[in-house]
Residue frames relative to the residue before (quaternion, step in Angstrom):
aa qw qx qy qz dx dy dz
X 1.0000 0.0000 0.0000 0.0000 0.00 0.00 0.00
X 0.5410 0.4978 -0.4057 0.5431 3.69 1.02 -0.87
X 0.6129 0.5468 -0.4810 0.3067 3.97 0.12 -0.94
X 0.7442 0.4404 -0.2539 0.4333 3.01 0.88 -1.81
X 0.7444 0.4185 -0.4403 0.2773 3.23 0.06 -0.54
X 0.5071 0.4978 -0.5031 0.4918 3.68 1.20 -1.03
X 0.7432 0.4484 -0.3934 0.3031 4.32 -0.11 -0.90
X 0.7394 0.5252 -0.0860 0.4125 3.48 1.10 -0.70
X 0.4971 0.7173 -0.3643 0.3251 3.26 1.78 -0.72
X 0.4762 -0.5198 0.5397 0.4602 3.83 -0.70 -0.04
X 0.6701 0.6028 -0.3713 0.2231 3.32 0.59 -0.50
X 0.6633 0.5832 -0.0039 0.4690 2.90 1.65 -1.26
X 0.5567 0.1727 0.0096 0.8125 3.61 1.89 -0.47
X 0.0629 -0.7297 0.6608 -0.1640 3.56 -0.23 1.39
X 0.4892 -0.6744 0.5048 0.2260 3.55 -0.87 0.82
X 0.3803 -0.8250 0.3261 0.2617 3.51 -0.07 0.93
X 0.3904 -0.6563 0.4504 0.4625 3.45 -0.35 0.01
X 0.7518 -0.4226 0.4300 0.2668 3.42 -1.59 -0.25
X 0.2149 0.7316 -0.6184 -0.1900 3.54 -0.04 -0.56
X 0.4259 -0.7037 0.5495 0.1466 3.39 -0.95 1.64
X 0.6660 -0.5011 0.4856 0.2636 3.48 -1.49 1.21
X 0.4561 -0.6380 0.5064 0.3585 3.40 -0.69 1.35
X 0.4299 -0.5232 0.6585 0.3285 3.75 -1.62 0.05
X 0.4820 -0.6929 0.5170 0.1422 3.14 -1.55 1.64
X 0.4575 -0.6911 0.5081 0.2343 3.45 -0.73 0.96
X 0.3309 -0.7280 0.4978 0.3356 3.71 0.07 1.24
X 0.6354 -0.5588 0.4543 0.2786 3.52 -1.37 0.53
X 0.4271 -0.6025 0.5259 0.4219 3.51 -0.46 -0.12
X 0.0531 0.8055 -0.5634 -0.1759 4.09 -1.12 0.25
X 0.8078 -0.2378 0.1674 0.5128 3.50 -0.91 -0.19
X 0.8729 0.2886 -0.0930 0.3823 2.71 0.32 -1.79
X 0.4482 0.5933 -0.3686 0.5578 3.94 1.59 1.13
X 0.5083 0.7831 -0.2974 0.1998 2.99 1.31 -1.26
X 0.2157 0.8577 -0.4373 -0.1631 3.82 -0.22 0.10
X 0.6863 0.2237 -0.3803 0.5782 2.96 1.51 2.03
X 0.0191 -0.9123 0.4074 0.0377 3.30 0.07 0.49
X 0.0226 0.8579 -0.5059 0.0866 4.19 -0.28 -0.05
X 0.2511 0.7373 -0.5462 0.3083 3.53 -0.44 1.72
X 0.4445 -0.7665 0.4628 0.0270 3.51 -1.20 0.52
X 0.2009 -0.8949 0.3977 -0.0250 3.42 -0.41 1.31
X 0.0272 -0.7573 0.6193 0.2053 3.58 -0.67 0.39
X 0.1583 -0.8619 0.4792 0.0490 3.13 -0.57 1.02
X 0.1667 0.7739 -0.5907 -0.1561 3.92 -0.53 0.16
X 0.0167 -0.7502 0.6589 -0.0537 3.45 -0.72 1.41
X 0.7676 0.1288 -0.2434 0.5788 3.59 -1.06 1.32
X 0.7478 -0.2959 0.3931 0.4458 3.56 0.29 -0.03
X 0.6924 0.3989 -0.2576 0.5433 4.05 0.92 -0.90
X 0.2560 -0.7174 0.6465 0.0428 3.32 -1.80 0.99
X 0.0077 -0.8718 0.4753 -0.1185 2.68 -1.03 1.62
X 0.2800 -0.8090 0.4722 0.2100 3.79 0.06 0.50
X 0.0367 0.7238 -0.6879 0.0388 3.66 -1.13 0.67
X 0.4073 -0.6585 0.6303 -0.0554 3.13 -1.86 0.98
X 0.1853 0.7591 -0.6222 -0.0476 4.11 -0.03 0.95
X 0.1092 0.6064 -0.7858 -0.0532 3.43 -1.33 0.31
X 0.1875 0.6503 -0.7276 0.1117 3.09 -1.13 1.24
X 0.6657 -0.5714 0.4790 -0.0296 2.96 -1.74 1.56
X 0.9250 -0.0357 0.1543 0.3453 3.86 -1.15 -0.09
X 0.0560 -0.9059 0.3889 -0.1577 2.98 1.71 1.48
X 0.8753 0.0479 -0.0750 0.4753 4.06 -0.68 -0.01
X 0.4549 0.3489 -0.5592 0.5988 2.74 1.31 2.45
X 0.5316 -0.6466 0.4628 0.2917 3.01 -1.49 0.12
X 0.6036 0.4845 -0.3287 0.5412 3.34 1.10 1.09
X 0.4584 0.7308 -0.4894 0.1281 3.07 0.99 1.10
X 0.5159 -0.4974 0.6149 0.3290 3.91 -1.59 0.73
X 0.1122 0.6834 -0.7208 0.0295 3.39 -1.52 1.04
X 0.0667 -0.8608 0.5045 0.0030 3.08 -1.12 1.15
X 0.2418 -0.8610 0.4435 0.0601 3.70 -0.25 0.98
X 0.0224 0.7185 -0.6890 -0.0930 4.00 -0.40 0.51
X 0.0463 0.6990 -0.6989 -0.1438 3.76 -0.69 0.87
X 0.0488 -0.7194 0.6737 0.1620 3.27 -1.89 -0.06
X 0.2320 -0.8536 0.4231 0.1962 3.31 0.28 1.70
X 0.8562 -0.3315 0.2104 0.3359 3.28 -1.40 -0.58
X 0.6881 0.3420 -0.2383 0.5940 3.17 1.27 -0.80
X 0.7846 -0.4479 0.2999 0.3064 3.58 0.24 0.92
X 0.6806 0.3864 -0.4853 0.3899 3.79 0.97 -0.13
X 0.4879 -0.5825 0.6338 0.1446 3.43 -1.89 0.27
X 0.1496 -0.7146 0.6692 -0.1382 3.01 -1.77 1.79
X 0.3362 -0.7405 0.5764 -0.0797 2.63 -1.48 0.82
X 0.0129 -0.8374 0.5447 -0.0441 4.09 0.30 0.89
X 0.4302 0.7031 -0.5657 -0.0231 3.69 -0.94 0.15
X 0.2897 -0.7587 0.5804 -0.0594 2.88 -1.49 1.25
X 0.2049 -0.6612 0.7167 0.0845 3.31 -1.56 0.94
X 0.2498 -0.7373 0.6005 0.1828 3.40 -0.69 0.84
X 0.6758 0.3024 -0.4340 0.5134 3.95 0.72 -0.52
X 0.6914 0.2729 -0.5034 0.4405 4.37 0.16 -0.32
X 0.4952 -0.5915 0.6352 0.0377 3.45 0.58 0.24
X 0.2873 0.6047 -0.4061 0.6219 3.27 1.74 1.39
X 0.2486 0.7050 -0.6553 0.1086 3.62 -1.86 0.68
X 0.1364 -0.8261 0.5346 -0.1150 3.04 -0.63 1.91
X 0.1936 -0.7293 0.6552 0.0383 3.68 -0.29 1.38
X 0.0352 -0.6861 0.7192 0.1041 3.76 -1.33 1.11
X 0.1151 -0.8067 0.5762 -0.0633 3.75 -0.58 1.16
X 0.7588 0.0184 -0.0323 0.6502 3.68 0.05 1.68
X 0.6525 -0.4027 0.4702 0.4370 3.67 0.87 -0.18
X 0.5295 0.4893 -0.4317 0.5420 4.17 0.76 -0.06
X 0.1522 -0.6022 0.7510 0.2241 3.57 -1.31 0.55
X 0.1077 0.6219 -0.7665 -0.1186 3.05 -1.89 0.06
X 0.4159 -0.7535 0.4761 0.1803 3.09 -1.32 0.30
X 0.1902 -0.8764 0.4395 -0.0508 3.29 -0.34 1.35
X 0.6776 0.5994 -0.3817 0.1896 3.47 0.74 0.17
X 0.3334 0.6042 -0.6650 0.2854 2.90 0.52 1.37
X 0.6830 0.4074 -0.3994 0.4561 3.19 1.18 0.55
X 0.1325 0.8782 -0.4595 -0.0105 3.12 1.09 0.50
X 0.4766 0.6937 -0.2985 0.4500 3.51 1.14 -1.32
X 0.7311 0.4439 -0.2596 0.4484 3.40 0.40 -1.30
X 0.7159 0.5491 -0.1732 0.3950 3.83 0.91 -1.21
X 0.6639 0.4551 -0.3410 0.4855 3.25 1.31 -1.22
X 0.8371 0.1810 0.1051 0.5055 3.21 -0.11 -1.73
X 0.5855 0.7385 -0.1342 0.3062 3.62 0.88 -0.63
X 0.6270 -0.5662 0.2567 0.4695 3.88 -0.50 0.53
X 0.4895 0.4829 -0.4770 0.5474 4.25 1.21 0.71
X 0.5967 0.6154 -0.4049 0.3183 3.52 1.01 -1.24
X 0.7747 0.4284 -0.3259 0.3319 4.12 -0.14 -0.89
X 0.8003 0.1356 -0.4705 0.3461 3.05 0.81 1.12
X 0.7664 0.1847 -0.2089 0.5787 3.46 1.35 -0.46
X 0.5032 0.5528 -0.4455 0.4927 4.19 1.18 0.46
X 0.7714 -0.2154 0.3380 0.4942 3.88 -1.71 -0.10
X 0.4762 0.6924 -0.4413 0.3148 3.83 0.45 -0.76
X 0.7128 0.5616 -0.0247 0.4195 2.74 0.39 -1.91
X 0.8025 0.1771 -0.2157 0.5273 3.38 -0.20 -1.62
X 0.6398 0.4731 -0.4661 0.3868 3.98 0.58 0.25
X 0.5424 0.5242 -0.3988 0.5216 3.77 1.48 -0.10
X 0.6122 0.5698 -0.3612 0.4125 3.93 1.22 -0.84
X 0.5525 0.7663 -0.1381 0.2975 2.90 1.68 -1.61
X 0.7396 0.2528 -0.0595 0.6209 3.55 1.01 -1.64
X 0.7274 0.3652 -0.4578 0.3577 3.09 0.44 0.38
X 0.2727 0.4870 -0.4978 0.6638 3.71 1.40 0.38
X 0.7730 0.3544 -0.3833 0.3604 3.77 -0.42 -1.04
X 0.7719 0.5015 -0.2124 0.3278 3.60 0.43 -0.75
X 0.7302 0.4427 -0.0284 0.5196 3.18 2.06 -1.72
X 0.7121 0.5781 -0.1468 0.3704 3.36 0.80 -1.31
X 0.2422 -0.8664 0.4219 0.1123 3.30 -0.42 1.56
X 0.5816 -0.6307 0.1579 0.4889 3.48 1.99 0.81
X 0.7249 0.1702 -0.2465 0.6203 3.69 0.53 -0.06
X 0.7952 0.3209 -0.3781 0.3487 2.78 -1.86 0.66
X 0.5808 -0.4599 0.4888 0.4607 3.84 -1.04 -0.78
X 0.2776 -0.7029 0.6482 0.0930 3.38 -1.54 0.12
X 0.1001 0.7339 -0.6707 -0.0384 3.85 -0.69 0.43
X 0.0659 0.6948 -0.7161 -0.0066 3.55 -1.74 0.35
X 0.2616 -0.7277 0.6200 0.1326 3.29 -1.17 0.57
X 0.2715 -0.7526 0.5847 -0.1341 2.84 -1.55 1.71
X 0.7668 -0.1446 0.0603 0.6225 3.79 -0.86 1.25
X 0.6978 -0.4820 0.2449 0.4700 3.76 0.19 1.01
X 0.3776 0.5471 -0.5712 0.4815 4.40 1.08 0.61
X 0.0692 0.7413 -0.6422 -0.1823 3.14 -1.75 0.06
X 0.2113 -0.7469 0.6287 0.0479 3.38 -0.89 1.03
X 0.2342 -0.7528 0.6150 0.0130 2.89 -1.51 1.19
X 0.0940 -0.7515 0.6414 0.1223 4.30 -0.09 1.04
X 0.3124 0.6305 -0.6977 0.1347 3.20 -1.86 0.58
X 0.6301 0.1213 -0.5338 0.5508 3.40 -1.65 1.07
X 0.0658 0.8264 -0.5422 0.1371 3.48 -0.13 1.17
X 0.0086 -0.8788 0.4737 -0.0568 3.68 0.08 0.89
X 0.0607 -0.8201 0.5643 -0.0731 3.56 -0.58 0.91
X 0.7954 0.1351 -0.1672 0.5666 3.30 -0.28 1.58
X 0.3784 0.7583 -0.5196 0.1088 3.61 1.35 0.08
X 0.4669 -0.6564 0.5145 0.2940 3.92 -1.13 0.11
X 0.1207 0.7980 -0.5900 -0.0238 3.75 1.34 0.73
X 0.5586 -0.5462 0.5044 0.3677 4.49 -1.48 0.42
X 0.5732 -0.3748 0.4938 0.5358 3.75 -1.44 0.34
X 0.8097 0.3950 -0.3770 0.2148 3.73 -0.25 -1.42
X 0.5442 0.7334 -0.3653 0.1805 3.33 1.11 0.32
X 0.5145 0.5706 -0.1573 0.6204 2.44 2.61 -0.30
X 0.5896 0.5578 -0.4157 0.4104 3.57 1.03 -0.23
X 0.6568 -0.5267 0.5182 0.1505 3.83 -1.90 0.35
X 0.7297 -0.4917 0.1339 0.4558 3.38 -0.40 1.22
């Protein structure tokens, strides 16, 4: 009778507890993102053009934008921008120059809707609005179509990627 009871006792065979299902670390999305970095083929007017955004410290007022363009006729750009110095460096063939006394014009401004903040904030909401998170995304706009892919949300891109030749 002792056996049984020591084998049988609640005491001895304790209901176990549960161990609740870890919480899923929500994913990162666009609109969380507080870097982001993706590639476009674009054809606007008939011409194809390819662009590169990595921009940095999004939903602050210090964000790093970086542009790689490769217009139609085959040459290669280079854009970067500091929204707090309020700084824009254009490399054109490999030459830097500094442009930011037009910044205004680059960021947000009549340069901006295709290779300035404009832009990568039109690519931006429409990934946020369209983009079913994997893969690429394309839509066509006023008779352009643009095609996003290598789409990165939350990359870890270096300061010097923002910096001038």
């Amino acid at each position: 009778m002792a056996y049984w009871a020591y084998t049988n006792s609640s005491a001895a065979n304790p209901t176990p507890t549960p161990t609740p299902a870890p919480t899923p670390t929500p994913q990162p999305t666009i609109e969380t993102a507080t870097s982001l970095g993706f590639k476009v083929d674009a054809t606007i007017g008939g011409n194809s053009e390819v662009y590169a955004f990595t921009a940095k410290n999004l939903e602050t007022s210090n964000i790093l934008l970086r542009v790689d363009e490769t217009d139609a006729q085959g040459t290669n750009f280079v854009y970067v921008y500091s929204q707090t110095a309020e700084t824009a460096w254009a490399s054109i063939a490999g030459q830097w120059m500094d442009v930011s006394a037009d910044f205004d014009s680059y960021w947000d401004g009549a340069n901006s809707a295709i290779i300035g903040y404009t832009a990568f904030t039109t690519y931006k909401n429409e990934l946020a609005e369209n983009w079913s998170g994997t893969g690429s995304y394309d839509y066509t706009s006023g008779g352009d179509t643009f095609h996003i892919y290598d789409i990165i949300v939350n990359p870890n891109p270096a300061d010097s990627l923002f910096e001038h030749g």
